[in-house]
N, C-alpha and C positions, 0 to 999 in steps of 0.2 A: 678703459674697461671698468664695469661697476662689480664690486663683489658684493652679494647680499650672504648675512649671519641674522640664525637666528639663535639666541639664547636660551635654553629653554631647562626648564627644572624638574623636565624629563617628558611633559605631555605637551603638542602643540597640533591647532586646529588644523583640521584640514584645508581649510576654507584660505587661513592665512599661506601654507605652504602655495597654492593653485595661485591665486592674487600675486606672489610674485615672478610663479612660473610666465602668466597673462601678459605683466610687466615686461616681459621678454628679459628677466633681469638675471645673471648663474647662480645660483641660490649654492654657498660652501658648503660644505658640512656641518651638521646641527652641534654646537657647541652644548656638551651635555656634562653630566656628573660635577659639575661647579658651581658654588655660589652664586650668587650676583653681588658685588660688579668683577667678582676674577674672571667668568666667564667673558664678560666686554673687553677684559684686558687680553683674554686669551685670543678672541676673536683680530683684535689689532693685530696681535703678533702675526698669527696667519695671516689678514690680508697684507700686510707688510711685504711677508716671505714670500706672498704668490706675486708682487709687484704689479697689483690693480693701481689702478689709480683712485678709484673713487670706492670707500666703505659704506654700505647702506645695513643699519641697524634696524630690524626688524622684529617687534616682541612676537611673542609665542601665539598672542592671541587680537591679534592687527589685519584687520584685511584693509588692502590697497586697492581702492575705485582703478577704474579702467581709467589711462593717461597722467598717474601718479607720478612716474618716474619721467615722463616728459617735461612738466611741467617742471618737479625739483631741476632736471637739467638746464632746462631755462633761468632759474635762478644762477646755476653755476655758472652761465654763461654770462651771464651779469654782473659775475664778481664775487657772487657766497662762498666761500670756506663753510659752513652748515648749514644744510636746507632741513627745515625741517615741516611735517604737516601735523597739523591738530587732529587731536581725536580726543573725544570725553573720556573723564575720571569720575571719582565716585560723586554723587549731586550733580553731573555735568558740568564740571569744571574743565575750563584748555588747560593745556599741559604746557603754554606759552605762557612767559612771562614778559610781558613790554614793558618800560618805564621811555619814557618822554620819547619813542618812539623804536627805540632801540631795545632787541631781543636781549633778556637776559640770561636767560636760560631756558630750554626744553627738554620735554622729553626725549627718549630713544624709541618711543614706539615706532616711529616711521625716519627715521634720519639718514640724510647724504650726508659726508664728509668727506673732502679733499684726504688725500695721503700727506699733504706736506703739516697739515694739522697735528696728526700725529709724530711726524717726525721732528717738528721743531717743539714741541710739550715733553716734558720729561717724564716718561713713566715710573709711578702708575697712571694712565690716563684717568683713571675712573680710581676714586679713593675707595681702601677699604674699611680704614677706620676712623674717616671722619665728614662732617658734613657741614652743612649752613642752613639754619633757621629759614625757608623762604620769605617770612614775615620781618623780621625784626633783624635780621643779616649776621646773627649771632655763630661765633666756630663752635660745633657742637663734637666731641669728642666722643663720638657713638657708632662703635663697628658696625659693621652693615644694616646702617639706617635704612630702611625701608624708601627706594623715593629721592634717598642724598647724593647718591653718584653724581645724576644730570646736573643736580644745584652747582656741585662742585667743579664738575667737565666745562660749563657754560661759563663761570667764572674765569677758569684757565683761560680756555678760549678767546675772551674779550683780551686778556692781560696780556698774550700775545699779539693782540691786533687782529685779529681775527674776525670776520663778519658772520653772525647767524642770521638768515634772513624765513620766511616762512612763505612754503609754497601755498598762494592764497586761493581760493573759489575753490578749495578741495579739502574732504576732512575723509580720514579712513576712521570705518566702523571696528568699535571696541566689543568682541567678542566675548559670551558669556553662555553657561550651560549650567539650568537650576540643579544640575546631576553631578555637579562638581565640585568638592569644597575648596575655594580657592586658597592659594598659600601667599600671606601679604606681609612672609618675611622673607629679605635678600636672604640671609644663611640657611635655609633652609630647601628642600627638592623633595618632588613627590616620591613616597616608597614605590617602586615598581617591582614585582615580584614574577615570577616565570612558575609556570606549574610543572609540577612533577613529570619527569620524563616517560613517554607510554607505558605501561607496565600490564594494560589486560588487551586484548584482543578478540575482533569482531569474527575471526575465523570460525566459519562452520564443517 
């Protein structure tokens, strides 16, 4: 069974929620009021306690083409411990890193993971206060680096033995709204405010 999480810093598109309803995939409960990456930590524990087998990490603002999650299980079936699919970053950049053929690391915007992945990694799966340079491979002692989680998750990952493979001839689209000011820091969540309780009425 696949449990989908989505992380979110309190607003997530519509568009992404439907994509994995289409997926046919149980979408948890929205993991809210948390940073990033506690929230990813948080999400582990849940699917753990729900004893899914397969986690699929879904950002807030990722829509999944129709036949995503077919495709990532065909990877699993071939052996991946994490599938993961590309989607553009800021310049159109992948969120995959290959060297001599071998994934190094990925993003979370669209990720399958095995449950024994997490069970044999010792948490925290996802660091909170430290990172790795993608460039120059450097330990960067920087709490919630913007971006550092995956560097660091992906690293674990391999040093376990663990295969990331990418589910290929599919890319989900990177969701954006000019109405929006996006927040491009992990410690930080949008203020969301609730209005005033009724207080006049339409009675005539």
């Amino acid at each position: 069974m696949i449990g989908s999480f989505i992380c979110t810093r309190g607003l997530v598109f519509a568009e992404t929620i439907n994509s994995i309803i289409e997926n046919g995939v149980t979408l948890f409960p929205l993991i809210i009021g948390k940073p990033i990456p506690e929230a990813q930590n948080q999400a582990v524990l849940d699917g753990l306690a729900s004893h899914i087998d397969l986690i699929l990490f879904v950002e807030e603002d990722i829509f999944l083409p129709e036949g995503t999650i077919d495709k990532m299980l065909r990877k699993i079936a071939e052996g991946a411990d994490v599938v993961c699919v590309d989607y553009p970053v800021n310049g159109g950049w992948s969120t995959i890193k290959e060297v001599d053929g071998v994934i190094q690391h990925c993003g979370l915007g669209c990720t399958l993971i095995k449950r024994k992945v997490f069970e044999k990694i010792t948490p925290p799966w996802f660091e909170t206060d430290k990172s790795i340079n993608a460039d120059t491979g450097e330990l960067m002692n920087i709490p919630m680096k913007y971006g550092g989680h995956d560097i660091m998750f992906g690293i674990k990952v391999r040093e376990h033995g663990f295969v990331i493979k990418q589910a290929k001839g599919i890319e989900c689209r990177h969701l954006r709204s000019p109405n929006l000011v996006r927040k491009e820091n992990n410690n930080d969540v949008y203020k969301i405010e609730t209005l005033p309780r009724v207080s006049k009425l339409q009675n005539k």
